[in-house]
Each structure stands twice: as C-alpha cells, then as structure tokens.
TORKOL-4160 file (C-alpha; in steps of 0.2 Angstrom, whole numbers, padded with zeros to 4 digits, m for minus):
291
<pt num="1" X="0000" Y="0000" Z="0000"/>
<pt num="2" X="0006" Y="0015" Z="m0003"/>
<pt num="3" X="0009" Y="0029" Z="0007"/>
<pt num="4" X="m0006" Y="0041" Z="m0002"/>
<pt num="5" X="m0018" Y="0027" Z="0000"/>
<pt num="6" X="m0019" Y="0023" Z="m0019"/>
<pt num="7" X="m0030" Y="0009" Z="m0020"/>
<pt num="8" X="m0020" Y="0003" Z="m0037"/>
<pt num="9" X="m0009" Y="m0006" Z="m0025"/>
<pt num="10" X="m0023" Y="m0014" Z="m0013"/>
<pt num="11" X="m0020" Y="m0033" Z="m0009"/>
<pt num="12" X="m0031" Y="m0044" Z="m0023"/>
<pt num="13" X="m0049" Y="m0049" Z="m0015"/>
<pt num="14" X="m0048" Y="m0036" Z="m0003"/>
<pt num="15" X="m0067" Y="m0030" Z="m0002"/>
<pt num="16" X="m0068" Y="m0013" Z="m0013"/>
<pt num="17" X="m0077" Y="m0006" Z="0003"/>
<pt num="18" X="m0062" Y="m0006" Z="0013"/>
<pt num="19" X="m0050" Y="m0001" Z="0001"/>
<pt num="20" X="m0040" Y="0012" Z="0008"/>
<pt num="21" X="m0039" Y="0027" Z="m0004"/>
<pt num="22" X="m0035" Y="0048" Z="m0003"/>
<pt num="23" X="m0044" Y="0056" Z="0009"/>
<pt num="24" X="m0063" Y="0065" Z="0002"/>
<pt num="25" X="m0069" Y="0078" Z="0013"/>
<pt num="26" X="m0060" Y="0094" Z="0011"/>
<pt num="27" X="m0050" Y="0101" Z="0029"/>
<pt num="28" X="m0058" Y="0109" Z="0041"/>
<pt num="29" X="m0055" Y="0127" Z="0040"/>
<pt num="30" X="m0067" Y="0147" Z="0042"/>
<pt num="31" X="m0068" Y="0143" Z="0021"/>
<pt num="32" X="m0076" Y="0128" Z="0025"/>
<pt num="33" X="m0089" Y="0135" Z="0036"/>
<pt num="34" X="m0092" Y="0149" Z="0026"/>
<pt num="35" X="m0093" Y="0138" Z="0009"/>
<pt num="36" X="m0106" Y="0125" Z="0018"/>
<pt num="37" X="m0118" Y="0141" Z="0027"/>
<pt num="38" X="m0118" Y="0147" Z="0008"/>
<pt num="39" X="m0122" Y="0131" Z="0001"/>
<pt num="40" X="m0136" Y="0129" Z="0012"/>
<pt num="41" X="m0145" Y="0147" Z="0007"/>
<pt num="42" X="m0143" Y="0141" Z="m0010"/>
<pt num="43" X="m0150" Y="0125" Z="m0009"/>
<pt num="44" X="m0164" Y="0133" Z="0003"/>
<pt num="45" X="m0166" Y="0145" Z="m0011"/>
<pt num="46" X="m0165" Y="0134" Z="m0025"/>
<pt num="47" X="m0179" Y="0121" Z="m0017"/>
<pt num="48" X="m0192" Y="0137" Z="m0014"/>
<pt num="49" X="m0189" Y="0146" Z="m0031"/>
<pt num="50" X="m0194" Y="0126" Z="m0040"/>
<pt num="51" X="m0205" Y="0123" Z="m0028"/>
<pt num="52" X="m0214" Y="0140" Z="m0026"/>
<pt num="53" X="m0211" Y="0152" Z="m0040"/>
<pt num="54" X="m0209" Y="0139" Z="m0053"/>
<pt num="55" X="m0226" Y="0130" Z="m0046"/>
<pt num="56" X="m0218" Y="0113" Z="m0048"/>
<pt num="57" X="m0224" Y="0109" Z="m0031"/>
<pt num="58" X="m0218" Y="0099" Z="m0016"/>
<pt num="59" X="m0217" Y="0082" Z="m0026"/>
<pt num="60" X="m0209" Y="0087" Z="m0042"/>
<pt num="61" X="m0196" Y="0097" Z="m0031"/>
<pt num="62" X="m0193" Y="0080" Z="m0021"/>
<pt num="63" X="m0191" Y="0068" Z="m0037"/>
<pt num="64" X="m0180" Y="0081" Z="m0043"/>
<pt num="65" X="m0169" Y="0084" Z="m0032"/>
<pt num="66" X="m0170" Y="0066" Z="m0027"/>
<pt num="67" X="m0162" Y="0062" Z="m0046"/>
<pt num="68" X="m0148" Y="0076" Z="m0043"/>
<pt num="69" X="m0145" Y="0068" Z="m0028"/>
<pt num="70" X="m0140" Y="0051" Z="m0034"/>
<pt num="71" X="m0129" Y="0058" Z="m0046"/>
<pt num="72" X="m0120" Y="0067" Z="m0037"/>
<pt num="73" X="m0117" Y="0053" Z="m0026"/>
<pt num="74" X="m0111" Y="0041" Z="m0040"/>
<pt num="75" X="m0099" Y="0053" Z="m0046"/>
<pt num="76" X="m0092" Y="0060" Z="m0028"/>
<pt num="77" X="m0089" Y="0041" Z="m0024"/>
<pt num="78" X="m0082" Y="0036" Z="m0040"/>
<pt num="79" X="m0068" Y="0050" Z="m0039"/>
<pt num="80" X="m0053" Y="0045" Z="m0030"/>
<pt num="81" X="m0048" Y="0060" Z="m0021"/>
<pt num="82" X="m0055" Y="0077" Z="m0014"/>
<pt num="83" X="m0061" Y="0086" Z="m0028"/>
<pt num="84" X="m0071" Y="0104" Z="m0022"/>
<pt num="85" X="m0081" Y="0105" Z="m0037"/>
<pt num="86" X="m0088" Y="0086" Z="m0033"/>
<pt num="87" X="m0088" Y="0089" Z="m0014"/>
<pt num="88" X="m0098" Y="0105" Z="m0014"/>
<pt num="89" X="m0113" Y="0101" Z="m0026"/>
<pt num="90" X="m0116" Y="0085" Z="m0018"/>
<pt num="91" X="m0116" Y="0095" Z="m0002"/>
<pt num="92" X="m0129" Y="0106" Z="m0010"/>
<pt num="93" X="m0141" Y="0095" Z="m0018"/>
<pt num="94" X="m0140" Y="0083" Z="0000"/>
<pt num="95" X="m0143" Y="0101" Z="0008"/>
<pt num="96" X="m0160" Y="0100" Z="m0002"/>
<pt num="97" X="m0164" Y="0082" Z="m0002"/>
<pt num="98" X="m0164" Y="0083" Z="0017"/>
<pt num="99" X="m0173" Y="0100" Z="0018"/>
<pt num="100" X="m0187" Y="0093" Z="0008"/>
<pt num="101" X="m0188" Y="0077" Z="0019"/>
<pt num="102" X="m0195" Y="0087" Z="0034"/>
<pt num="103" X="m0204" Y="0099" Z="0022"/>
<pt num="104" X="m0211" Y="0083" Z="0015"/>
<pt num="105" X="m0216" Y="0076" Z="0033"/>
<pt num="106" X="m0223" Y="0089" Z="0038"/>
<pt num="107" X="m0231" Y="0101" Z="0023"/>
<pt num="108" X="m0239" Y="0083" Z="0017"/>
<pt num="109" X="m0240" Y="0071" Z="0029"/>
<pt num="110" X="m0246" Y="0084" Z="0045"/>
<pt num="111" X="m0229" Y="0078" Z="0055"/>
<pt num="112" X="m0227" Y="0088" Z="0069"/>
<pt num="113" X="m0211" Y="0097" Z="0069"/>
<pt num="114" X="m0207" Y="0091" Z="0088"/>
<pt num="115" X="m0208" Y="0074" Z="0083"/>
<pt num="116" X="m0200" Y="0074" Z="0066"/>
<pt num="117" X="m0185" Y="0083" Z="0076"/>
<pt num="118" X="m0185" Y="0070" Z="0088"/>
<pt num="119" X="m0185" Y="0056" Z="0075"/>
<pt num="120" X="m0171" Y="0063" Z="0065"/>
<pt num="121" X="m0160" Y="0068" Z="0081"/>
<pt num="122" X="m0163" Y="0047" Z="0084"/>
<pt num="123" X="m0160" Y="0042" Z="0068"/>
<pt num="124" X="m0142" Y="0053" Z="0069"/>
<pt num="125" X="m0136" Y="0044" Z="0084"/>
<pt num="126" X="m0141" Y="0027" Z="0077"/>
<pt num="127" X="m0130" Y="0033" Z="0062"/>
<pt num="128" X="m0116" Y="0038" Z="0073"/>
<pt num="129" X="m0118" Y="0021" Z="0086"/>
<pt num="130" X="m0115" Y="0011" Z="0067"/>
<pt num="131" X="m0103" Y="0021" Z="0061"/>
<pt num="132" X="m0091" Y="0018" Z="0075"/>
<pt num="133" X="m0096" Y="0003" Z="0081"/>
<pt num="134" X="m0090" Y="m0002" Z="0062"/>
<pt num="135" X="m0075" Y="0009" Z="0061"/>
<pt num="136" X="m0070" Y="0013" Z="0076"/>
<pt num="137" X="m0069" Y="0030" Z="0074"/>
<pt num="138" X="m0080" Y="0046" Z="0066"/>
<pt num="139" X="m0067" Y="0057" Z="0063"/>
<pt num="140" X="m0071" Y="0065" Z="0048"/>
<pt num="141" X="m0050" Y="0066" Z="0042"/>
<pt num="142" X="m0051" Y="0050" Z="0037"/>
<pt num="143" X="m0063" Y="0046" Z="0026"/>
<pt num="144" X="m0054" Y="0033" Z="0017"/>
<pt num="145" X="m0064" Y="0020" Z="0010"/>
<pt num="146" X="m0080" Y="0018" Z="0003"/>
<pt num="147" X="m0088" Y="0013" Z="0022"/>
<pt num="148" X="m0082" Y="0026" Z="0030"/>
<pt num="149" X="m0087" Y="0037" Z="0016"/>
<pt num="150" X="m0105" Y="0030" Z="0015"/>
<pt num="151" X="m0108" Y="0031" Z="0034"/>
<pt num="152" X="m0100" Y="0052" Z="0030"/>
<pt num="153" X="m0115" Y="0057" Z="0020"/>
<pt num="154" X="m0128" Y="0046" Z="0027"/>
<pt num="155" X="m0124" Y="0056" Z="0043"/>
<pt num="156" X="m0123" Y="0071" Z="0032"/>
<pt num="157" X="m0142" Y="0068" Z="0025"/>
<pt num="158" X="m0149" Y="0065" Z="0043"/>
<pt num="159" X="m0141" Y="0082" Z="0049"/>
<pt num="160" X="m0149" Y="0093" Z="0038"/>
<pt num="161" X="m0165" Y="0085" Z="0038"/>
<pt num="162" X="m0161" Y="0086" Z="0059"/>
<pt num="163" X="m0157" Y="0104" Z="0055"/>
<pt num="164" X="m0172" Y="0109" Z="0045"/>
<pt num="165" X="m0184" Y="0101" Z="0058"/>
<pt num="166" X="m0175" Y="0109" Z="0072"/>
<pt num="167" X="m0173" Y="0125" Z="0065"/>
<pt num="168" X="m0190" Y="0126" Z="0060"/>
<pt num="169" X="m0196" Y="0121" Z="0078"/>
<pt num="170" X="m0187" Y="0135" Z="0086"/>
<pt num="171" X="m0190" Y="0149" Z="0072"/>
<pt num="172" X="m0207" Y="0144" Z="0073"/>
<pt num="173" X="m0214" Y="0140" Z="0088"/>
<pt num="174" X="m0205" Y="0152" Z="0097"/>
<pt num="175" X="m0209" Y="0166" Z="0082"/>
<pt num="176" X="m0191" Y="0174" Z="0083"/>
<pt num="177" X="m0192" Y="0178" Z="0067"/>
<pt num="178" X="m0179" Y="0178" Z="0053"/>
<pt num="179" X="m0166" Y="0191" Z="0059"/>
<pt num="180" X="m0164" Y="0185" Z="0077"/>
<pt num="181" X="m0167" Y="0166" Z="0072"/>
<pt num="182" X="m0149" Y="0169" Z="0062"/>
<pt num="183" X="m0143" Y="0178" Z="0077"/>
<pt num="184" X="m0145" Y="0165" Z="0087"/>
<pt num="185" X="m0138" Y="0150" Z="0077"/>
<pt num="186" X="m0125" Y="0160" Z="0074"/>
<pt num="187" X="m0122" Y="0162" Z="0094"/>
<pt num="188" X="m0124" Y="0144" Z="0095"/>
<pt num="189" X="m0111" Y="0140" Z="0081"/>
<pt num="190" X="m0100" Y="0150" Z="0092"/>
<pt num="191" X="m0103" Y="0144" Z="0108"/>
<pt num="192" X="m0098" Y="0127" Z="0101"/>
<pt num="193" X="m0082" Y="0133" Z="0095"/>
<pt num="194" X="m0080" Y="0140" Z="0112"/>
<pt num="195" X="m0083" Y="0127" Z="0122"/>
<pt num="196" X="m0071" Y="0116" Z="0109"/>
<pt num="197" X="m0056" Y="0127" Z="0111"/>
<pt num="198" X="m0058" Y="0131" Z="0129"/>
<pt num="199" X="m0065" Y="0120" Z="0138"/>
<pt num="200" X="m0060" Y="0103" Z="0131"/>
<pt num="201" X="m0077" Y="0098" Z="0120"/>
<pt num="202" X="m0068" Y="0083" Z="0108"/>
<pt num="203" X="m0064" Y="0087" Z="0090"/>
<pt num="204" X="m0080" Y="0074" Z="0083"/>
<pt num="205" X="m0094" Y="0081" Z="0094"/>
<pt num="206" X="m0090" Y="0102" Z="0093"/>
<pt num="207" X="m0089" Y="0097" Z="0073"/>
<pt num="208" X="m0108" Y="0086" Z="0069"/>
<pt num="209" X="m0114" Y="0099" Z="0081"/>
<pt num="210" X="m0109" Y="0113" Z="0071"/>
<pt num="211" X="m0114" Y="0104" Z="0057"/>
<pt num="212" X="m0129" Y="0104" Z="0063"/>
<pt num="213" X="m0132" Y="0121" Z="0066"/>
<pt num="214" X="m0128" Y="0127" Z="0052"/>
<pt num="215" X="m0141" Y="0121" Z="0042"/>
<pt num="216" X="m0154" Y="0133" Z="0051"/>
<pt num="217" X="m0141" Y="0146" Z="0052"/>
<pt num="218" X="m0141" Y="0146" Z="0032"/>
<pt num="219" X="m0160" Y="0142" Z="0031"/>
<pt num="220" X="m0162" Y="0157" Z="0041"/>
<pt num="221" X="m0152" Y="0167" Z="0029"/>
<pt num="222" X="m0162" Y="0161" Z="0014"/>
<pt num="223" X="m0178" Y="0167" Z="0021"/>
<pt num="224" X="m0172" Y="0183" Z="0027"/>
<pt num="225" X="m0166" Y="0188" Z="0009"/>
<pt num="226" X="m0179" Y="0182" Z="m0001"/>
<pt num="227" X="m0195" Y="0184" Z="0011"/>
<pt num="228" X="m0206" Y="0197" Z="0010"/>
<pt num="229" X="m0205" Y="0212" Z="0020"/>
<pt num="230" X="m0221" Y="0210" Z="0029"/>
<pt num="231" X="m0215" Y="0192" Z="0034"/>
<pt num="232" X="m0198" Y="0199" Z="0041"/>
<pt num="233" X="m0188" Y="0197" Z="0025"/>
<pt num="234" X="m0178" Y="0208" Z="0014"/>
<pt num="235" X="m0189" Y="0205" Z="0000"/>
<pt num="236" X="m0179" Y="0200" Z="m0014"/>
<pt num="237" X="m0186" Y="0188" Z="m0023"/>
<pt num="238" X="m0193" Y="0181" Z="m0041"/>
<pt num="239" X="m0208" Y="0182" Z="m0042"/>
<pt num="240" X="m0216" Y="0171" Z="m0055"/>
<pt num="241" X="m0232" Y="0180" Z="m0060"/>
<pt num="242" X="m0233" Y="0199" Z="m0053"/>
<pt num="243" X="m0247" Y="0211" Z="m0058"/>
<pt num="244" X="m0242" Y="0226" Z="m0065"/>
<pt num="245" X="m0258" Y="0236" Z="m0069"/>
<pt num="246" X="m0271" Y="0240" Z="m0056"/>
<pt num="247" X="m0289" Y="0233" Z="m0059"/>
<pt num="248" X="m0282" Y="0220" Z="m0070"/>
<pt num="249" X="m0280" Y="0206" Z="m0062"/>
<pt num="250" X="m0289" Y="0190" Z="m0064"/>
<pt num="251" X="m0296" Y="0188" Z="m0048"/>
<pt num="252" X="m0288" Y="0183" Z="m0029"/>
<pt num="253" X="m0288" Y="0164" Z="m0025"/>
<pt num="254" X="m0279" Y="0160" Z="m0007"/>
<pt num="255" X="m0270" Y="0145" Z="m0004"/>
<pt num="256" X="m0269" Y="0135" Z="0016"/>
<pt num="257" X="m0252" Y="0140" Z="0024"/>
<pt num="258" X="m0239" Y="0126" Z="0027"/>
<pt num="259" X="m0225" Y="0129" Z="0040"/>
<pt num="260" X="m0211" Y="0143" Z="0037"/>
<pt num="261" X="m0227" Y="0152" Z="0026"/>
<pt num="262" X="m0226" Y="0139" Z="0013"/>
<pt num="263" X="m0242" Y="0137" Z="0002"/>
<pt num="264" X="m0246" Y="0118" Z="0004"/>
<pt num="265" X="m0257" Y="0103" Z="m0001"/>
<pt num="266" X="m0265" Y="0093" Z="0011"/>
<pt num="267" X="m0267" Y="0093" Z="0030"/>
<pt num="268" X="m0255" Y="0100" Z="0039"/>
<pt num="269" X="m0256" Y="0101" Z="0056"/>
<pt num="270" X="m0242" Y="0113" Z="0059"/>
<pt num="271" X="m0249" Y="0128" Z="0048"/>
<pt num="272" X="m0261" Y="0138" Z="0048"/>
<pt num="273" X="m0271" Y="0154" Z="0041"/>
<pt num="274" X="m0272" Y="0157" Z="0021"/>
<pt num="275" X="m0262" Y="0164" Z="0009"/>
<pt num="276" X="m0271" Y="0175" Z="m0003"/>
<pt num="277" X="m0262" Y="0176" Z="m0020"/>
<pt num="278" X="m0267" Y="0189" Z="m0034"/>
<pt num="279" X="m0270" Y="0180" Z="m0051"/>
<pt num="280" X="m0265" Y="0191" Z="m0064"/>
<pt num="281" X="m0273" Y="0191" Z="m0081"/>
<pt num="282" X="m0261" Y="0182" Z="m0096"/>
<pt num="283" X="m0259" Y="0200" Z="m0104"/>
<pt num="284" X="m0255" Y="0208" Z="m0089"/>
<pt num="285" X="m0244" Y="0194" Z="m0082"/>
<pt num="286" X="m0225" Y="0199" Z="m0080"/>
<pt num="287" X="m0210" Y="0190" Z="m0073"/>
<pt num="288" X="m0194" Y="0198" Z="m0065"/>
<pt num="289" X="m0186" Y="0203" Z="m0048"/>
<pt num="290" X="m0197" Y="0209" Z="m0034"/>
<pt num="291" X="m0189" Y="0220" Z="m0021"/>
C-alpha cells in the first residue's frame, strides 16, 4: 500500500469497501464553514424558487432533487480524491434532499415538527452508534474507504433534515423571526467553538454539532433575503407571476399555509391561516425581480 492510499496497490480480493484510498472531505477550516452556510441558502433558495415560483410543487421538487442527488453521489464516490467541485454540489443537492424530507413530513404528511426533530435527532445517533461501532472512529480526516465514506454522507443527509426540523421548531414556535433566528444560530455556532477550544469539547462532537447548526443558520439566511418584508424578509425575490396594472388582475384565490409560510397541499397540522395570491390576467402577467 502505498503511502497516499492509492488503492491501485490494494492486496487482490480485498473488499472494494475497505479499500484504503485519498482522503474526500476537504480540511476543516473558516472557508469551509463559510462555503457550507452558503451552500445551504442556495439549496434553501433553490428548493423554494422550483417549488414555489416555478409551481412545480412539493413532489416534483422532491423527485428532482432526489435524481440530482443520486448523481451526485455516483460521481463523488467514483472519484478517488477530494475534488471541491464534486464535494460541494453533492453538499448542496444533499442540503435540499434533506430539507425537503421534513418539508415533505410535515407540509404533506401533517408531521409535527417536535416529533419529526426528535426522530431525526434518533435516527443521527443510530448513524453515529453504526458508524463507530464499524470503524472505530468518526473522525471525519479519514474518510478513506468507501464505508467510512457511505456512513460520511448518510450522517450528512440526517443532519440537515435534523437541522431543517429543528430549526423550523425553534424559528417557529418560538416566532423569533428571521433576523434574530440567524442571530441565534450564529451564537450557537460560536458557543460550540468555544466550548471546543476552551473547555476541552472533543474534535467529533464540537464538529456534527456545528454541522448541525448550520443548516438553520443558512435556512435562516435564505428566508431573510428572499421573504417578504411583511413576513420579516428583505424581499428579494422572483416572483413568478406579478401584476403590473391595477384593476387587471384575474381575480384573488388564497391558498392554506404550510409551515415557514409555505403554500401547501394537504393537512397540515403545523400551519395555519391562508395565503391569498393575486391572479393576474395572461396579458397583464410579467415575470422579474421583486424588491
């Protein structure tokens, strides 16, 4: 074997799984926190501007983003080394995939966010408990071999669909709104790093719980640009449909709210109120930026 892990010189009949190879998760550095809260407000971006704007709904978005997903898993495990490029969009489309999970729990299926939180925070420390009990270690410098890698983004899946939920719960329920729900996830990410540096929280634990965190922190983000301002945002936005001439619109139709304001189909017991949405007339119907 040699010393950079090539697995060109692995023994014959050693199970590809287990194949030592160069390491794929990029170090650990402020560019990596800054490149992941940025992939997140993309992704959360992204998922609302198909799912919303573009109407293709919650199920379309889901199939979607489920396909992008699966691709972008093929091609990060087939490639033998860190490549950013690779990493980072299969970072961003597992962003979504898990966001859309607890959309899809709860928007559709009338999961309550307390319970869907607890599930996920479960499910993470069931990943965790397998992954070590496998490997003997979940340190995130060597992912090595196509295991460890698996356990990597499985863990990464459940964190931002643990993320999302959580997030949700707290922004929500407690109706901080979008400004001081970022505030506060930010105070959290660096509490973590505190209690890491100074008072001895080990390497793994300060890092999944960061990882956690920044999910909302980024959601947070997200909404606070592209929200309206009567909802808390800044208000930049694309609209799909905007009326541009007083006294022709096609009528007003209002659609049940879904959690974080989201129109929705179905019962969900976590909404509530209506949205009312202006229906323009095709003539008078334009498309742009909304401020």
């Amino acid at each position: 074997m040699s010393p950079c892990g090539d697995d060109r010189t692995a023994a014959v009949g050693t199970p590809v799984w287990t194949v030592l190879r160069a390491n794929k998760v990029p170090e650990i550095t402020i560019f990596f926190w800054i490149i992941k809260i940025l992939a997140t407000t993309v992704g959360e971006t992204a998922a609302d501007y198909l799912n919303m704007t573009l109407g293709a709904g919650l199920r379309t978005t889901t199939i979607v983003t489920l396909v992008l997903a699966v691709i972008a898993l093929i091609v990060q495990f087939s490639v033998r080394r860190y490549i950013p490029v690779v990493y980072w969009w299969t970072v961003l489309v597992i962003s979504v995939t898990g966001t859309l999970v607890t959309d899809t729990l709860t928007d559709s299926w009338g999961v309550p966010l307390i319970t869907s939180t607890t599930v996920f925070a479960v499910a993470l420390m069931l990943v965790f408990a397998a992954w070590y009990r496998v490997e003997r270690t979940l340190s995130i410098h060597s992912i090595r071999t196509v295991r460890r890698e698996a356990f990597y983004w499985l863990a990464i899946l459940v964190t931002f669909a643990l993320g999302t939920a959580a997030g949700d719960l707290i922004a929500e329920r407690l109706d901080l709104g979008y400004r001081l729900s970022a505030a506060v996830f930010a105070l959290v990410i660096v509490a973590i790093a505190v209690a890491h540096r100074s008072f001895g929280l080990p390497a793994v634990v300060a890092f999944w719980a960061a990882y956690v965190v920044t999910r909302p922190l980024g959601a947070s983000l997200g909404d606070l640009l592209t929200q309206s301002p009567t909802a808390g945002g800044a208000g930049v936005r694309y609209d799909g449909d905007q009326c541009g001439v007083p006294g022709r619109d096609g009528g007003t139709r209002c659609l049940p709210l879904g959690h974080r304001g989201r129109p929705y189909r179905g019962t969900n017991r976590n909404g509530g109120g209506r949205r009312c949405v202006r229906t323009c007339s095709p003539a008078r119907s334009t498309r742009g930026l909304s401020w």
